[in-house]
FIKOLZA-1660 file (N, C-alpha, C; in steps of 0.1 Angstrom, whole numbers, plus 5000, padded with zeros to 4 digits):
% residues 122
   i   px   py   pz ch aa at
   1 5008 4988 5000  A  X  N
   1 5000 5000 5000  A  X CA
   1 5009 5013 5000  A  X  C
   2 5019 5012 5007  A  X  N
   2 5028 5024 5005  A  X CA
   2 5034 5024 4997  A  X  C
   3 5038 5019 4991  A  X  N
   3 5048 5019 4976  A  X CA
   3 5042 5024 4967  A  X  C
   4 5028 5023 4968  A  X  N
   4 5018 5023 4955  A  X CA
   4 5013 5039 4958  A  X  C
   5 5011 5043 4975  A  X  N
   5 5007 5057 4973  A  X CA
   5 5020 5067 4968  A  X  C
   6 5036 5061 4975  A  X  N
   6 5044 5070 4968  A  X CA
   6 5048 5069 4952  A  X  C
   7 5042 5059 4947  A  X  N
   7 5043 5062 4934  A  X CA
   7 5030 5070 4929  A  X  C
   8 5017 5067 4930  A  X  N
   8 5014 5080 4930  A  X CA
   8 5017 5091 4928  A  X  C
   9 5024 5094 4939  A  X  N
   9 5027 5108 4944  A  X CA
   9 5039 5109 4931  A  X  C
  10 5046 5107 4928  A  X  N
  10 5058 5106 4918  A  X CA
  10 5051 5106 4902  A  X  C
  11 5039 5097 4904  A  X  N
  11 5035 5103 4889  A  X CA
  11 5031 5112 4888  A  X  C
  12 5024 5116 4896  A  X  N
  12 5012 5132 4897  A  X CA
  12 5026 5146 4896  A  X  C
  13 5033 5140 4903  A  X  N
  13 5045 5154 4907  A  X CA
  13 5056 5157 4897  A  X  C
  14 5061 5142 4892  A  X  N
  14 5070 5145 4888  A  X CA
  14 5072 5151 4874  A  X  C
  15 5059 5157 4870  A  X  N
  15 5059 5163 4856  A  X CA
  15 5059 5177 4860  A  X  C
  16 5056 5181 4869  A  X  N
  16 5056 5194 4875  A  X CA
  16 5075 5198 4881  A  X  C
  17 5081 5187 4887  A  X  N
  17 5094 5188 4887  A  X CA
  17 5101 5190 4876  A  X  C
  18 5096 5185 4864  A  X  N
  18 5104 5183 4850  A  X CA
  18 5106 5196 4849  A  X  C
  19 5095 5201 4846  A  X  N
  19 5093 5214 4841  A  X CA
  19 5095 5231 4850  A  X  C
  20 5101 5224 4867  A  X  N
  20 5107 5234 4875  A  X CA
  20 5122 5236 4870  A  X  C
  21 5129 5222 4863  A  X  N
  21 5141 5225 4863  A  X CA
  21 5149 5241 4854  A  X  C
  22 5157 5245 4853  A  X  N
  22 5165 5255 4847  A  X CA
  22 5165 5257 4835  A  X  C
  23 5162 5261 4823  A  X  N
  23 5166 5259 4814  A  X CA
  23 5176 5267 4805  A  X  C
  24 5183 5259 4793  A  X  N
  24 5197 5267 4791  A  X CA
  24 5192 5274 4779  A  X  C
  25 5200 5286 4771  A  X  N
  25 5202 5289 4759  A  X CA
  25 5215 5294 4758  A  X  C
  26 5218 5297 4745  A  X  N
  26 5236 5306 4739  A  X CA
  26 5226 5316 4731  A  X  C
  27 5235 5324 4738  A  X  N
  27 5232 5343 4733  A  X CA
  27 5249 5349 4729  A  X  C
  28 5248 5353 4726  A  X  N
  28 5262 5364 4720  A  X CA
  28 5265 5379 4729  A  X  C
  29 5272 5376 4742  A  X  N
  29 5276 5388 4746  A  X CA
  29 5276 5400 4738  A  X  C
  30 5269 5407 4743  A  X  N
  30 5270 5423 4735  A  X CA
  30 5275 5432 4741  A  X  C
  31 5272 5431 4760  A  X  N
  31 5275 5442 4761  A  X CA
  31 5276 5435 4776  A  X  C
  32 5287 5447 4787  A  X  N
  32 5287 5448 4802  A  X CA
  32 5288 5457 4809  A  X  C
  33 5273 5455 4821  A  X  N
  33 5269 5465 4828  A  X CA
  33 5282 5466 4836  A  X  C
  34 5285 5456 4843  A  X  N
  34 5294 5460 4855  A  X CA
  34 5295 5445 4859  A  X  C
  35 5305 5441 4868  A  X  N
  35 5309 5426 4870  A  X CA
  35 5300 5416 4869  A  X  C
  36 5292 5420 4874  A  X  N
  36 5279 5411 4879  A  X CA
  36 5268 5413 4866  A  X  C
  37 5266 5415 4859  A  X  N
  37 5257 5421 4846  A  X CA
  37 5261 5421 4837  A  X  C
  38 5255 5413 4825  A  X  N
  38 5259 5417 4811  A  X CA
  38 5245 5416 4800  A  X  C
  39 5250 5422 4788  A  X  N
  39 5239 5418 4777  A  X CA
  39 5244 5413 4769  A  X  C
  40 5231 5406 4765  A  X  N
  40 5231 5394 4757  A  X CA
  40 5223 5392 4747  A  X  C
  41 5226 5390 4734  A  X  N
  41 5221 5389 4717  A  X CA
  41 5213 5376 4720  A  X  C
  42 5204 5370 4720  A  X  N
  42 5194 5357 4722  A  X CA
  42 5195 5356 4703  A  X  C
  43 5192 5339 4699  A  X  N
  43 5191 5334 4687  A  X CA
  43 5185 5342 4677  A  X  C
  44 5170 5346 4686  A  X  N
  44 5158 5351 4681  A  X CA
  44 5155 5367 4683  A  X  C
  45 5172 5374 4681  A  X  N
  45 5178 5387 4680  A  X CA
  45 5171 5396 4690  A  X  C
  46 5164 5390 4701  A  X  N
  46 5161 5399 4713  A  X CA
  46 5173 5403 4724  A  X  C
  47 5179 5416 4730  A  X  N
  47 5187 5418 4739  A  X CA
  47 5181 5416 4752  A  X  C
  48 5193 5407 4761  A  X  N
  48 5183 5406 4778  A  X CA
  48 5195 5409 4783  A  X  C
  49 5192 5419 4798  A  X  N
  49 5205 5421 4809  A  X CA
  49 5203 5407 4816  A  X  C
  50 5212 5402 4817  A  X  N
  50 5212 5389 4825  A  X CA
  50 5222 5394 4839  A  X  C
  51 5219 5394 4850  A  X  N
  51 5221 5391 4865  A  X CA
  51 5231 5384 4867  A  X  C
  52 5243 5377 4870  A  X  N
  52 5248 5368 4876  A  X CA
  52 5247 5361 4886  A  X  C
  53 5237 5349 4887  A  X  N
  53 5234 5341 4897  A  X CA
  53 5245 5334 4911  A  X  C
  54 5240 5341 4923  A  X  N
  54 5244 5344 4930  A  X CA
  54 5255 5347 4937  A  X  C
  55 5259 5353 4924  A  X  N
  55 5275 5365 4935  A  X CA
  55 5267 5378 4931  A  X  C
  56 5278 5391 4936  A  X  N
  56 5281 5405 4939  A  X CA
  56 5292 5409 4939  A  X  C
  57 5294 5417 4928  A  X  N
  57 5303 5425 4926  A  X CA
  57 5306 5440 4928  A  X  C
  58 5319 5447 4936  A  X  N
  58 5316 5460 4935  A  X CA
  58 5311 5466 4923  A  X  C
  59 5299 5477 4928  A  X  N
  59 5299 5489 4923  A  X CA
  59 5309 5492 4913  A  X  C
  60 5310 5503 4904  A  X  N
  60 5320 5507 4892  A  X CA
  60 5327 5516 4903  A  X  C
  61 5318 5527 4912  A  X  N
  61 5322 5531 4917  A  X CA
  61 5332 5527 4930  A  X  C
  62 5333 5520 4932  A  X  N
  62 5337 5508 4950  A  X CA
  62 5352 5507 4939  A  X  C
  63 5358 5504 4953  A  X  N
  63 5373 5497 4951  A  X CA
  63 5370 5482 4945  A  X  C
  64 5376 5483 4934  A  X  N
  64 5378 5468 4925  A  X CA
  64 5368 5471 4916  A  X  C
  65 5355 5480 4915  A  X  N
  65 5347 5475 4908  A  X CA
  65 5350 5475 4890  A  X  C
  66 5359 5487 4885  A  X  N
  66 5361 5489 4871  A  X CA
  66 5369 5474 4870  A  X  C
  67 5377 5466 4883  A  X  N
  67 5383 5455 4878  A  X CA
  67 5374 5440 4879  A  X  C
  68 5366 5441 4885  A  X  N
  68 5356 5431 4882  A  X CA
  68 5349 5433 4867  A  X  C
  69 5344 5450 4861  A  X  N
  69 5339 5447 4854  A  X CA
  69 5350 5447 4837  A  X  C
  70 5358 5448 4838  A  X  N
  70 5372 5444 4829  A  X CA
  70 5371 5430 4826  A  X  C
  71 5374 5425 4838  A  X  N
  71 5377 5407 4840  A  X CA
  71 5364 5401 4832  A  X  C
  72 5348 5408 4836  A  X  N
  72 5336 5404 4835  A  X CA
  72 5342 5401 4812  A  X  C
  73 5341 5415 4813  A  X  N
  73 5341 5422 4795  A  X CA
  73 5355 5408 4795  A  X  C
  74 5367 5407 4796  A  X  N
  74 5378 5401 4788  A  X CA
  74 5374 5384 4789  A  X  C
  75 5366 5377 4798  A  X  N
  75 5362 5369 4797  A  X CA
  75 5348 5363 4791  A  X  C
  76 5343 5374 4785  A  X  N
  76 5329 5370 4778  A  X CA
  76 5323 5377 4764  A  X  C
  77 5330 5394 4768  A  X  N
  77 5323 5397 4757  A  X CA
  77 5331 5396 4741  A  X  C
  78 5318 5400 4730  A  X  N
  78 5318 5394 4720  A  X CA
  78 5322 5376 4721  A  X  C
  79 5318 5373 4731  A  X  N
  79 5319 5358 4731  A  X CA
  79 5303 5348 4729  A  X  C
  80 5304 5337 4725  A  X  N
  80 5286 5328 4725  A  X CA
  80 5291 5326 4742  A  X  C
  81 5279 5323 4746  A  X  N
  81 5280 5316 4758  A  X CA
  81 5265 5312 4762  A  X  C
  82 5267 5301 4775  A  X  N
  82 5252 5292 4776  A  X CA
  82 5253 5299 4786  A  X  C
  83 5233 5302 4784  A  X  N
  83 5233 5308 4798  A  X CA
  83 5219 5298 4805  A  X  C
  84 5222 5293 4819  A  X  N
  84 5213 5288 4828  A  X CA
  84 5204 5297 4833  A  X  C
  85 5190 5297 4829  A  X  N
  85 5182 5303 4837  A  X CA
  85 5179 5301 4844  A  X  C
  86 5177 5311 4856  A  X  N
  86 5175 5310 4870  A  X CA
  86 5162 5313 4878  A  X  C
  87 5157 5325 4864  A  X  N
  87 5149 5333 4868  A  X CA
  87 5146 5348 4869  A  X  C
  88 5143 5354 4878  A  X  N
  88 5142 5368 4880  A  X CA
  88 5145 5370 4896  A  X  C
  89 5147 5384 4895  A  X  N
  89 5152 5389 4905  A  X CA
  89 5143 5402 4913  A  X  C
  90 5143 5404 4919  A  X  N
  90 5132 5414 4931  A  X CA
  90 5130 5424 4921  A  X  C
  91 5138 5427 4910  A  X  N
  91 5140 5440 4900  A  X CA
  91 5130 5435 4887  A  X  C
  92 5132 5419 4890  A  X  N
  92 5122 5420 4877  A  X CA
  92 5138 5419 4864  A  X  C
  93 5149 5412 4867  A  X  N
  93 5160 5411 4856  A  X CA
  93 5166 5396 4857  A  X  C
  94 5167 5390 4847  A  X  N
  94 5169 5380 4840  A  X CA
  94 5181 5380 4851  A  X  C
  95 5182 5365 4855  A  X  N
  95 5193 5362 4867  A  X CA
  95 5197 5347 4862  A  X  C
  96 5212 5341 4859  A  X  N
  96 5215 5329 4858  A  X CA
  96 5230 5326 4854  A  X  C
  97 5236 5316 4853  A  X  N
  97 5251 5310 4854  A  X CA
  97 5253 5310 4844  A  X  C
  98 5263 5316 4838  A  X  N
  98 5270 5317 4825  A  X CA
  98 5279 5312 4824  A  X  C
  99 5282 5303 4814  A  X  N
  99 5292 5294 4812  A  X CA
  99 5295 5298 4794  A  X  C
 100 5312 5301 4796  A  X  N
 100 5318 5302 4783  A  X CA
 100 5318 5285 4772  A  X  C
 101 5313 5281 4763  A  X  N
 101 5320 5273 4753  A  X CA
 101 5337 5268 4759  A  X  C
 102 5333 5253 4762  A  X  N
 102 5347 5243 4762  A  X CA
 102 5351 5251 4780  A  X  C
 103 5344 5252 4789  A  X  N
 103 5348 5256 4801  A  X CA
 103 5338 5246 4810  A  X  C
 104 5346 5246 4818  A  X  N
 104 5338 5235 4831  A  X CA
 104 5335 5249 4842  A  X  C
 105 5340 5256 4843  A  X  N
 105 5339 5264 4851  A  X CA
 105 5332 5278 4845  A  X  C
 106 5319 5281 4858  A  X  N
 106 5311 5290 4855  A  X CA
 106 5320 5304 4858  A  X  C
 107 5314 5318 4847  A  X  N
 107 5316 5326 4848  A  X CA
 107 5319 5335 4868  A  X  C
 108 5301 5330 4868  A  X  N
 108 5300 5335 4886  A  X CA
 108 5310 5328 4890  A  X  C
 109 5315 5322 4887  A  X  N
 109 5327 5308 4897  A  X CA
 109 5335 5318 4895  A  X  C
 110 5342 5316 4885  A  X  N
 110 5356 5324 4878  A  X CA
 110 5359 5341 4890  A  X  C
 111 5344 5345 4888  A  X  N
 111 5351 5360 4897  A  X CA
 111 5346 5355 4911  A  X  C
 112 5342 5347 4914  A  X  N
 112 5344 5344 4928  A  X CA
 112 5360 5339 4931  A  X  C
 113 5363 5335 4926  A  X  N
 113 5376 5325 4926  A  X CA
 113 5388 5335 4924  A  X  C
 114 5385 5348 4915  A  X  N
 114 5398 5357 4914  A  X CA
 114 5395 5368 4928  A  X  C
 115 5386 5368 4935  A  X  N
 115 5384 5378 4944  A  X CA
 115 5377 5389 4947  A  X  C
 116 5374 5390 4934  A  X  N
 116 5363 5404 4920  A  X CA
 116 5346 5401 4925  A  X  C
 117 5341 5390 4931  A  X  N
 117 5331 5390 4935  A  X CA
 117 5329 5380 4950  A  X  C
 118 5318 5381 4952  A  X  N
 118 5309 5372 4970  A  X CA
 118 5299 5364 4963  A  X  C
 119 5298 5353 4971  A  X  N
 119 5287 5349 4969  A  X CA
 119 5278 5351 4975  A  X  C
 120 5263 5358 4972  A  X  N
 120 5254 5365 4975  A  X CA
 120 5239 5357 4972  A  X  C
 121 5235 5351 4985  A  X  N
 121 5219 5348 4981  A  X CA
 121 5210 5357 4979  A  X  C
 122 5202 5352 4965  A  X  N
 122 5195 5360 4959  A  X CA
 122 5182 5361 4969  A  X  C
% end
């Protein structure tokens, strides 16, 4: 009897889980706001500022910030890259992990790892 209610529960649910997961696309860096921010050319030639999921980076203004957003620009722009959606953010802006072509390591990783950003729950 309980094997059969938790399967239930797994068929009823787990189509709703399928469809909670993340999903990816590749857009064409166009542009960056500042470490944590960039824009992005979509297939279907729409621009989105995409968020970097869950770090923070200084301000332009703040100490380090023109070097977080340097590092952001020499590692992505005019570059393709996949981007994981995450979602949105209190602002209502496209938030998620960007990952360069032929890299195991995510963007938000990368400036976490050089010092240039925190990780920051959204």
């Amino acid at each position: 009897m309980r094997l059969t209610s938790i399967a239930l529960i797994l068929a009823l649910f787990l189509p709703f889980l399928a469809n909670a997961a993340p999903s990816s696309y590749t857009a064409s860096v166009i542009g960056i706001s500042d470490g944590d921010t960039i824009t992005v050319l979509t297939a279907d030639k729409r621009q989105v500022k995409i968020r970097l999921y869950g770090i923070d980076c200084p301000e332009r203004s703040q100490p380090y910030g023109n070097s977080a957003k340097l590092a952001t620009g020499g590692a992505v722009h005019g570059k393709n890259v996949e981007i994981r959606d995450m979602g949105t953010d209190r602002y209502g802006r496209a938030v998620g992990v960007v990952t360069m072509p032929g890299q195991n390591e995510s963007l938000n990783a990368m400036l976490v790892k050089k010092g240039l950003a925190w990780v920051n729950s959204l």
